[in-house]
C-alpha positions, 0 to 999 in steps of 0.5 A: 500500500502506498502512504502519502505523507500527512500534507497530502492527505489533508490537500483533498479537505483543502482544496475543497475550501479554496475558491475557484477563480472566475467561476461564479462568472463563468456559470452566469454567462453558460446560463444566458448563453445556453438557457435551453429550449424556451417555453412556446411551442414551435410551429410545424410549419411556416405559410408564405404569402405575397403581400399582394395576395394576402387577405383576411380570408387567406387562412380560410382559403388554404384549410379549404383547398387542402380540405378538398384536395383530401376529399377528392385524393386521400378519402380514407385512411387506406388511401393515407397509408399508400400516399405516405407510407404511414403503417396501417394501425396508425393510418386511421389517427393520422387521417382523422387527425389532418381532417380535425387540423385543416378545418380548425387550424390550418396554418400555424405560422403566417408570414406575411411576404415583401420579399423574393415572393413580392418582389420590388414594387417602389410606388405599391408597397406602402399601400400593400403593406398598410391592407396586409395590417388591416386584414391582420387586424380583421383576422384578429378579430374574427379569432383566426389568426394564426398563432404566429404570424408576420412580415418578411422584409426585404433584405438590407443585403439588397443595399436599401434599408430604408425600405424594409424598415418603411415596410416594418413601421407601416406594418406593425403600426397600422396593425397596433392602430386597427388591433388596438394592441400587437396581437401575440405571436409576431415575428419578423422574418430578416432574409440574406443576411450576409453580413453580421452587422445587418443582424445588429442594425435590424436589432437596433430597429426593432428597438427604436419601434419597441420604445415608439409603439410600447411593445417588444419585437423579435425577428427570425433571420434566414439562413441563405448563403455560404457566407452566413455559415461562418458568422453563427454561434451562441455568442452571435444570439446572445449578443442580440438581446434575446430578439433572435426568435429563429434561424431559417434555412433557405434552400434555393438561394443557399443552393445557388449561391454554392453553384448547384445545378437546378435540378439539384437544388432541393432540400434533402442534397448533402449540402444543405445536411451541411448548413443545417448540421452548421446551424444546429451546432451554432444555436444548441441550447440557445433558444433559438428555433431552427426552421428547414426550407421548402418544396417549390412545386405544386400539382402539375394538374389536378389528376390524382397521380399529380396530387399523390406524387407531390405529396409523396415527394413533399413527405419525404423531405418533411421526413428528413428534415425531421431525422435532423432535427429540423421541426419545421419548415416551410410551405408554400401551396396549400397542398403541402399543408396535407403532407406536412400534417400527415408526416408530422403526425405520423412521425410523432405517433410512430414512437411516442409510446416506445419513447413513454415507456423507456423514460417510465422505465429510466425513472423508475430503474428497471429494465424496459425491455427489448435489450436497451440500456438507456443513458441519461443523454438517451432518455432526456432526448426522449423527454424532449421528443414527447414534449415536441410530440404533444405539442405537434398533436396538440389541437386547437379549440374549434373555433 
């Protein structure tokens, strides 16, 4: 056996007494930098709308369409089960499911577009943006107004901020004067930010309309391009005062802008596995809410193998943006509501029992079964994916 002379021994008791320089710092700034995954629910998706096409019966419009689309080409759970390869003893819920969501809400998260879907309208926008607050307002107060909702901007990459903040105040404004309030759940979707400072000075914006209006203002910003990567982290969130809501990754201008060819330019190539995994590292435990792209398709005609085969292809890449982390994206047809609500479901339906069962099993130290020895990293990630799951099947009160 070995002796350790007696002032070795007593070092263990010492050290205990002694502080650690510069820890209680360290801590404070881990627990703002990395407060975890906030307490809203995050929408399943995000519906773009021009501006010039939006109107207080948008919403209404949409859960329709998709309504009909499933009457005419998805009329039972059979016809569910074939399209989207859900398994047979969960197709029923699913079905049931979509019908019950795209009658009571079919859009979860509105934007409002000014942007690449609006396109430059120098003596238009003023006016578009002043009858997009009113119909914002008149969705209000119907009580259908999704449970986000905003504008998307145009970009200060495109050398005129003058006229995405314009486009802002007017917005935000008039919606305040004909609401009364800001109704809850606004966001301000911020494209191409190509440089870090955009982040910052649209930051310093929402801050001057916060005092001017007397309400609080957060924006997501999207994820476009190769140079954006690179300027990602904690740190870059943390520095903007907690107004960075979400990151948004944007397929086709990322795609392009890394010189892929058009008919690579989808959500599931390798390159946007890359950006996504970037984005992910960059905002763990942040707060920040990560959103995949979309599809930019539509029904060919409105044969049944046209409708099907879209909603196949759009399944899949709600899939995999789901395998990745990713809980939403974006949709831009009303088709895509049925396939992304249907994949959700199912996703979610899939395992939620499995995942229950092993965290009962973990917390109550026995043996779930099935030759699975989970760890505590393993079971917290479960935790998390039923509370993603009951907030994703979680239904609205009809309205």
């Amino acid at each position: 056996m070995i002796r350790f002379p007696a002032r070795v021994r007593d070092m263990r008791v010492s050290l205990e007494d002694v502080p650690i320089a510069g820890f209680e710092e360290s801590y404070r700034v881990q627990r703002a930098r990395y407060p975890g995954a906030g307490p809203d629910r995050q929408p399943v998706h995000t519906v773009y709308v021009p501006a010039d096409r939006f109107s207080a019966t948008t919403v209404a419009d949409w859960g329709g369409q998709a309504l009909a689309l499933v009457c005419e080409h998805l009329a039972g759970p059979a016809e569910l089960a074939e399209v989207f390869g859900v398994p047979g003893d969960l197709a029923a819920a699913v079905h049931e499911r979509v019908l019950r969501k795209l009658g009571r809400e079919p859009v979860e998260d509105l934007r409002i577009d000014f942007e690449d879907g609006y396109g430059v309208r120098p003596g238009q926008e003023d006016g578009d943006a002043e009858r997009a607050a009113v119909a914002v307002a008149e969705l209000w107060a119907a009580g259908t107004l999704p449970r986000r909702w905003g504008p998307r901007v145009k970009s200060f990459a495109d050398g005129d901020p003058a006229r995405s903040v314009r486009t802002l105040d007017g917005f935000v404004t008039t919606v305040v004067e004909r609401a009364g309030e800001l109704p809850p759940g606004f966001t301000v979707t911020f494209p191409k930010v190509l440089m870090e400072g955009y982040l910052r000075q649209f930051a310093g914006v929402l801050e001057r309309l916060e005092a001017a209006l007397g309400v609080r203002l957060r924006f997501e910003m999207q994820v476009e391009a190769p140079q954006t990567l690179g300027f990602l982290s904690a740190e870059l969130a943390e520095s903007l005062g907690g107004r960075l809501a979400a990151a948004h990754f944007g397929v086709f201008d990322y795609t392009a802008a890394i010189g892929l060819p058009p008919h690579e330019q989808r959500l599931d190539h390798p390159a946007c596995d890359h950006a996504r995994h970037v984005m992910r590292v960059a905002f763990a435990d942040t707060g920040v809410e990560l959103s995949d792209g979309s599809l930019a398709a539509s029904p060919a005609s409105g044969s049944a193998g046209d409708v099907r085969a879209l909603w196949r292809r759009h399944a899949e890449l709600v899939r995999h943006s789901l395998a990745h982390g990713f809980q939403q994206g974006w949709d831009m047809h009303p088709s895509h509501l049925v396939s992304r609500f249907a994949t959700v479901y199912a996703f979610h339906l899939a395992r939620y029992d499995s995942y229950r069962e092993r965290v009962r099993a973990w917390e109550e130290r026995r043996d779930a079964g099935g030759g699975v020895m989970d760890e505590p990293a393993t079971v917290g990630t479960m935790a998390a994916a039923l509370r993603r799951a009951d907030a994703a099947l979680d239904e609205p009160p009809a309205r």
